[in-house]
C-alpha positions in Angstrom: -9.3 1.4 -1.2 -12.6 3.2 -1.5 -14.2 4.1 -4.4 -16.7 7.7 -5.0 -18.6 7.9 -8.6 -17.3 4.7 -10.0 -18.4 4.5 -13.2 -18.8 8.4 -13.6 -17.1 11.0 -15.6 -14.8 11.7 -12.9 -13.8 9.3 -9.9 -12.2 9.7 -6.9 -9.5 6.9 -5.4 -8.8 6.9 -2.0 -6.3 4.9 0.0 -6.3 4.8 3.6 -3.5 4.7 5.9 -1.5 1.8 7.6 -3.1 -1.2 9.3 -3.0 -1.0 13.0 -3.6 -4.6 13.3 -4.0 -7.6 11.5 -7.2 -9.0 10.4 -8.2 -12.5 9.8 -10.9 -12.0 7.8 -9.6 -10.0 5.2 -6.6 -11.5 5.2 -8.7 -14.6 3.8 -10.4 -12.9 1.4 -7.6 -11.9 -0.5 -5.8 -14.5 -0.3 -8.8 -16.6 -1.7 -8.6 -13.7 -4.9 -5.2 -14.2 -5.5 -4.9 -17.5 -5.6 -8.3 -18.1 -7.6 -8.2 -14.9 -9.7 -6.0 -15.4 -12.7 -6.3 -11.5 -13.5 -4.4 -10.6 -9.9 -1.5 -13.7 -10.2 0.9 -10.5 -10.6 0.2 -9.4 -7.2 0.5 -12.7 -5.2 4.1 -13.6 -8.0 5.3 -10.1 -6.6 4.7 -10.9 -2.7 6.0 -14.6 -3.6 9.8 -12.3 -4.8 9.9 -10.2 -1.8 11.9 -13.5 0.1 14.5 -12.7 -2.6 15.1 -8.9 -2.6 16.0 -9.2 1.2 19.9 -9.7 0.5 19.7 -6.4 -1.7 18.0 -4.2 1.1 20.7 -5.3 3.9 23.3 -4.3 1.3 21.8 -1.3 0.3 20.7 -0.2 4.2 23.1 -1.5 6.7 21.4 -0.7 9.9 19.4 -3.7 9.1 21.9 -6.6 8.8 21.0 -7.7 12.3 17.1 -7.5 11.5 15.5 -10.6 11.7 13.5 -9.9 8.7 14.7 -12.1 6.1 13.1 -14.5 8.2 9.9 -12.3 8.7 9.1 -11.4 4.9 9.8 -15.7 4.2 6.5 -15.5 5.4 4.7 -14.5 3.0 5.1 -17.3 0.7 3.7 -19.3 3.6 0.9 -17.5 3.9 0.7 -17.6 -0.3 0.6 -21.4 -0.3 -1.8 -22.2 3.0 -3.5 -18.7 3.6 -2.3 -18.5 7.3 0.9 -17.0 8.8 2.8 -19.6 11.1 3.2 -17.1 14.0 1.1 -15.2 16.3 -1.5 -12.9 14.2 -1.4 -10.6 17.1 2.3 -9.7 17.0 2.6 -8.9 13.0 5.6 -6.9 11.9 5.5 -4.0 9.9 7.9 -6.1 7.5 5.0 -8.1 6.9 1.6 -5.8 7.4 2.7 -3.1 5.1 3.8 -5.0 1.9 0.4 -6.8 2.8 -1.8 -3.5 2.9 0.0 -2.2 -0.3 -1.0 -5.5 -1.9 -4.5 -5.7 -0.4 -5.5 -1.8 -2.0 -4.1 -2.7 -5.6 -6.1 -5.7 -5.5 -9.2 -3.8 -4.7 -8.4 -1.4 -8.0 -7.6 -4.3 -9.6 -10.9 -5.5 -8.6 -12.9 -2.3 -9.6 -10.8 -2.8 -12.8 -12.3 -6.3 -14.0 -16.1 -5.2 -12.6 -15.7 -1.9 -14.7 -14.3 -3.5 -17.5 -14.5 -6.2 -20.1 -11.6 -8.9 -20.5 -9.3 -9.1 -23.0 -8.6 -5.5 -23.4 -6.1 -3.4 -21.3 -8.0 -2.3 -18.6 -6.4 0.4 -16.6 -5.6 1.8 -19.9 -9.4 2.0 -20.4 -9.9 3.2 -16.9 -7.1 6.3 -17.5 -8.7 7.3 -21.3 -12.6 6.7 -20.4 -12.7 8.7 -16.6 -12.1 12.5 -17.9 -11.2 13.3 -13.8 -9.5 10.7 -12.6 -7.9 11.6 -9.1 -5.9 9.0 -6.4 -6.1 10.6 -2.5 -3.7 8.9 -0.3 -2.4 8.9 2.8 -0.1 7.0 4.8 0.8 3.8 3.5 -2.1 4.4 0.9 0.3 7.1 -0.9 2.5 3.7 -2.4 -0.2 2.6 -3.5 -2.0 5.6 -5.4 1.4 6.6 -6.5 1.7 3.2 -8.0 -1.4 3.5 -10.0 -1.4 7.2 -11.5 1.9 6.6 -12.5 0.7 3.9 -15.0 -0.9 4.0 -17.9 -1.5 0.7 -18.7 -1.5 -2.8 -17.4 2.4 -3.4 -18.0 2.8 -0.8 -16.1 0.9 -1.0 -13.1 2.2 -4.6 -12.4 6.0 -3.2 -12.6 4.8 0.1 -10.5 2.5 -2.4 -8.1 5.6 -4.8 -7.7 8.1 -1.8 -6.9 5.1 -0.4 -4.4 5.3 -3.5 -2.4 9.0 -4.0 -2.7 9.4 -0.2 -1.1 6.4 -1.3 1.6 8.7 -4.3 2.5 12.0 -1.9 3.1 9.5 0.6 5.2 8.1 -1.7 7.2 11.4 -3.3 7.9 12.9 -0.2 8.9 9.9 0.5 11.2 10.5 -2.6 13.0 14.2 -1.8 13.3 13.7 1.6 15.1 10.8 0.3 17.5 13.2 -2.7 18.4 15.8 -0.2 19.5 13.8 1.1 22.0 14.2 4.6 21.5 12.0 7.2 22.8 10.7 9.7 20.6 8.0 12.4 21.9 4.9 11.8 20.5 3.0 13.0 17.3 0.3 12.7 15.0 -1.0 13.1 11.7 -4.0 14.6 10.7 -5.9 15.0 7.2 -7.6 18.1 6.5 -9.5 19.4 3.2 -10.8 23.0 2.8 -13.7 24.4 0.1 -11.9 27.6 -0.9 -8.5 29.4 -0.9 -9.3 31.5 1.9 -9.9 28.6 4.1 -7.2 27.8 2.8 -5.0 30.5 4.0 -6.4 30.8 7.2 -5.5 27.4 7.8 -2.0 28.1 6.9 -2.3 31.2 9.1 -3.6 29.1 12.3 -0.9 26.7 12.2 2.3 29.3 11.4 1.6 30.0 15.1 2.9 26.8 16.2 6.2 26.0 16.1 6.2 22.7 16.9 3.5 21.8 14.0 4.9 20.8 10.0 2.9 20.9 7.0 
């Protein structure tokens, strides 16, 4: 998560888009915050229940009762109780990396929270009636996150929103897994994030890209 005009009338949230990889380095760092910081135990109790909502996504989604990823999301707790993952970093599923990004951006607002903040009072209830322009940008993954957060408005809320975030990360990445595994070949695509300064750039965007069939907004 990235953070413009923090502690300004009106702030901006951004969350970026799935990990391509996993790295070491941050995956230390926040496992050192939730396991020291008392303020973000919501965040590492709700990876620690993932383990247990795996029986209700193979009911609710057959296609992934062969999936090995009851074993895959056991993980987590692993990595909750020594900070490392027991298999190859190099190889890790979207079962595991997206839960872990989702958890990894509402620890950084929950960070900006507690900085921005003073304890003992609800603090993304302060955050929502202090910032008169309050505004999340997501994309990608980032979008479970930011859609997490300005759906809350207050601290209750944003660990129940958080903890369904990263439960619906779990079921994506799982499913992700599931289609690459079959091998199918899809023709290739991409994504691209574009912003404009006016309406008529607007349009003319729109305009541009009508002529291509083979492009979606």
């Amino acid at each position: 998560m990235s953070l413009l005009a923090g502690k300004h009338p009106q702030t901006v949230l951004l969350f970026g888009q799935q990990a391509l990889s996993f790295n070491e380095e941050i995956s230390s760092l926040l496992h050192t915050t939730l396991i020291r910081n008392r303020g973000q135990e919501w965040i590492k109790d709700a990876l620690l229940a993932l383990p247990s909502i795996w029986e209700i996504i193979v009911k609710n989604v057959p296609l992934l009762k062969a999936s090995p990823g009851g074993d895959r999301v056991g993980e987590l707790k692993e990595w909750i109780q020594t900070g490392t993952f027991p298999r190859s970093l190099s190889s890790l599923p979207n079962i595991l990396l997206t839960p872990f990004v989702v958890a990894l951006q509402l620890s950084q607002y929950q960070s900006y929270l507690e900085t921005t903040y003073p304890q003992g009072i609800d603090q993304h209830e302060a955050n929502v009636a202090t910032v008169k322009h309050l505004e999340s940008v997501a994309f990608c993954t980032g979008l479970l996150s930011a859609i997490a957060i300005s759906a809350s408005r207050n601290d209750a809320a944003l660990k129940e929103n958080g903890a369904i975030a990263m439960r619906i990360a779990t079921l994506v990445g799982a499913i992700v897994d599931d289609h690459d595994a079959s091998g199918e070949k899809e023709a290739g695509s991409r994504s691209i994030s574009v912003a404009w300064t006016s309406p008529e750039v607007e349009e003319e965007m729109l305009s541009k890209l009508k002529q291509h069939s083979d492009v979606s907004t």
